[in-house]
N, C-alpha and C positions, 0 to 999 in steps of 0.2 A: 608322089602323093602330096596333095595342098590342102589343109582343112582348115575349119572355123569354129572355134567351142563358143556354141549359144547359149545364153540363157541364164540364170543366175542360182535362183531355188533347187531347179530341176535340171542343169545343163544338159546338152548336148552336145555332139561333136560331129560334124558333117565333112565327110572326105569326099575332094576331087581325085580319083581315081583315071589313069592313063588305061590305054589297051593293054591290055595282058598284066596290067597289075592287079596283086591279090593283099585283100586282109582278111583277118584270121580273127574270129570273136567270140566268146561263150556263147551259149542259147539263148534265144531270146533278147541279145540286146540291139539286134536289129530293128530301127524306130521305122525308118523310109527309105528306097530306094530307087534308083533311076531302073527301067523294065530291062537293060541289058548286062543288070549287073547277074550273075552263073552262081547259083549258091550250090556249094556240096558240103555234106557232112561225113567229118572223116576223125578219128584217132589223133590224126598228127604226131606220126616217130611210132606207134607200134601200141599194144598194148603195155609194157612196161612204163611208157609217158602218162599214158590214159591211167593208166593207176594211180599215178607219180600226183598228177593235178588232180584226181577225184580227193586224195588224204591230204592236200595243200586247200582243199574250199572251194574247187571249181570240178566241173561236168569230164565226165571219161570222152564224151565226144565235142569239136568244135566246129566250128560252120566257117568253111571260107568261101570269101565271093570276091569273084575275079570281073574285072569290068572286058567286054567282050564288045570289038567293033566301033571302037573308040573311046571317046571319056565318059565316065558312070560316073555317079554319086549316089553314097549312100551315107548314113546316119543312125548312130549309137546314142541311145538314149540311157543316163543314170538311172536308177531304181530306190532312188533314196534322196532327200535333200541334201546337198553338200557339194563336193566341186567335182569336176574331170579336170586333171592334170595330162599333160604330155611329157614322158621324159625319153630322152633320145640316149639310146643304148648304143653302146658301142668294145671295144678292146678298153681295158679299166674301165669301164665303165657300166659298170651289171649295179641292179637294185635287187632288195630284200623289200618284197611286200607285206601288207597283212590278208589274211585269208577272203576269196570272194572280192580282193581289188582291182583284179586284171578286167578290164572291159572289152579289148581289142588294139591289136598291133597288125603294123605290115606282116609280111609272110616273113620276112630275116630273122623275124625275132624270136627267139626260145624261152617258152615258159616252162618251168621246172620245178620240182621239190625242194625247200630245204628246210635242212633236217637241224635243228640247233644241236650242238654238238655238246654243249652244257645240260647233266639232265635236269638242276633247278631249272634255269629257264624255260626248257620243254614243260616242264610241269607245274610251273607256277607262275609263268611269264605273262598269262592270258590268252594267248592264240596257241598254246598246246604243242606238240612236239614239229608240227610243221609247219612251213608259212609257206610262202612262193620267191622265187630268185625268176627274174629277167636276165635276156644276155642276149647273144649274139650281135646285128646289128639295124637300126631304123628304130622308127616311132613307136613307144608303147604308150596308149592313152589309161590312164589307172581312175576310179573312183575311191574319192573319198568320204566319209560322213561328214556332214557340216562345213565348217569351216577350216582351213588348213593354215598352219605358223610353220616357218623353216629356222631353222637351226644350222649356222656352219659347225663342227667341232673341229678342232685342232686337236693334236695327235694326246692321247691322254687325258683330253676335255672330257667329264661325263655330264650327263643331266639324267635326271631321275623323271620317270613316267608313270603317271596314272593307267592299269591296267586298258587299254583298252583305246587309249587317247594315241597309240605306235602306230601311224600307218604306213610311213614306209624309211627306209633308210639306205645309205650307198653301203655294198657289201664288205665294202674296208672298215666299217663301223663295227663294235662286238655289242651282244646281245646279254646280261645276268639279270639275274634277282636280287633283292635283298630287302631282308624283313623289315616291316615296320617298327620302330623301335617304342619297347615302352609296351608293355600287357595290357594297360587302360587305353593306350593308342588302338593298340589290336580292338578293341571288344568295343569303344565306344565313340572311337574316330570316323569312321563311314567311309575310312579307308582301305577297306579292305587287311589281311595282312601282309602281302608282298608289292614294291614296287616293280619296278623295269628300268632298269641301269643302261643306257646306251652310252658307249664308250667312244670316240673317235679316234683316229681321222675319218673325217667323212659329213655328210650330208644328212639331216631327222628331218620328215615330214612327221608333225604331229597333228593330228584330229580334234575338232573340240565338238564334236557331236556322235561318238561312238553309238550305234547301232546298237551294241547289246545296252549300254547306261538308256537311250532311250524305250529300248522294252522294261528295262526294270522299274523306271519312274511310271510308266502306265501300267504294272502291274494293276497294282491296288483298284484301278476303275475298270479290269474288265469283272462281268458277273462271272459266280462259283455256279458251277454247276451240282446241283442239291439230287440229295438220293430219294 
């Protein structure tokens, strides 16, 4: 598989697909495709998986398309302004996503639940008691909101996060909470009350345009619906 992420605002990602190679994508983020690429929708791993990703932020079914009778291409489009990333999975090397990031991967790669093991973080963390783990092995293409900053940590390094700003991180990183400090902080900071502590070793993509921060600044302009 050879591709080309296009585009800036709205990227895209366009895979040169060989015969009998297959990827594997949530609904709908199929943009374009060559007429021999084989789309089937399937579970992938049983109904235990399909559960597994419906409470992680993505679809119980996925769609793979196998390229058939030589080389296909097809093309995954974003659904949000921000970037596609490619990260290459492999033995050490699995990612911790945020919920609704996975786009599309080759067929080797396994997406899966996970479950934060701390229950502040599950419940105050901001993306709730589960996220998504990548693994196996091959390309996984991720979405992210806005714009993206990387972070190395070294082992014991932490950095503090804005709820909502974590999009993804290597699974050797740990995940806590901790409150805002200061009562006047809490109630008239617009920080919320908890950050997100990421721990290293390991790798932080952070977000500077979260999905949910941008519905809550348009709240106030959409109309109330009156009785």
């Amino acid at each position: 598989m050879q591709y080309k992420i296009q585009g800036e605002t709205l990227p895209v990602v366009v895979c040169t697909l060989e015969a009998g190679e297959t990827m594997i994508t949530q609904r709908g983020a199929m943009a374009w495709m060559s007429p021999n690429m084989k789309m089937e929708t399937s579970t992938n791993g049983g109904i235990g998986k399909a559960l597994g990703r419906m409470f992680s932020g993505d679809s119980i079914f996925q769609n793979n398309f196998t390229s058939q009778g030589g080389n296909g291409l097809i093309a995954f489009a974003s659904t949000f302004p921000g970037e596609i990333r490619p990260f290459q999975v492999g033995p050490g090397q699995e990612f911790i996503l945020q919920k609704r990031s996975f786009l599309a991967s080759e067929a080797s790669v396994n997406l899966s639940m996970h479950f934060h093991k701390k229950i502040g973080s599950g419940l105050f963390g901001g993306e709730g008691f589960m996220l998504q783990k990548v693994s196996g092995n091959g390309t996984v293409f991720v979405e992210f909101d806005g714009s993206v900053v990387e972070y190395e940590l070294k082992p014991g390094q932490k950095i503090v996060v804005d709820t909502g700003n974590l999009a993804a991180m290597s699974a050797s990183c740990q995940m806590d909470i901790q409150t805002v400090p200061g009562v006047k902080n809490m109630i008239f900071g617009g920080e919320g009350l908890f950050h997100t502590v990421i721990t290293g070793p390991g790798r932080v993509w952070l977000q500077t345009m979260p999905i949910s921060a941008v519905a809550e600044a348009l709240r106030p302009y959409f109309p109330t619906s009156s009785n």
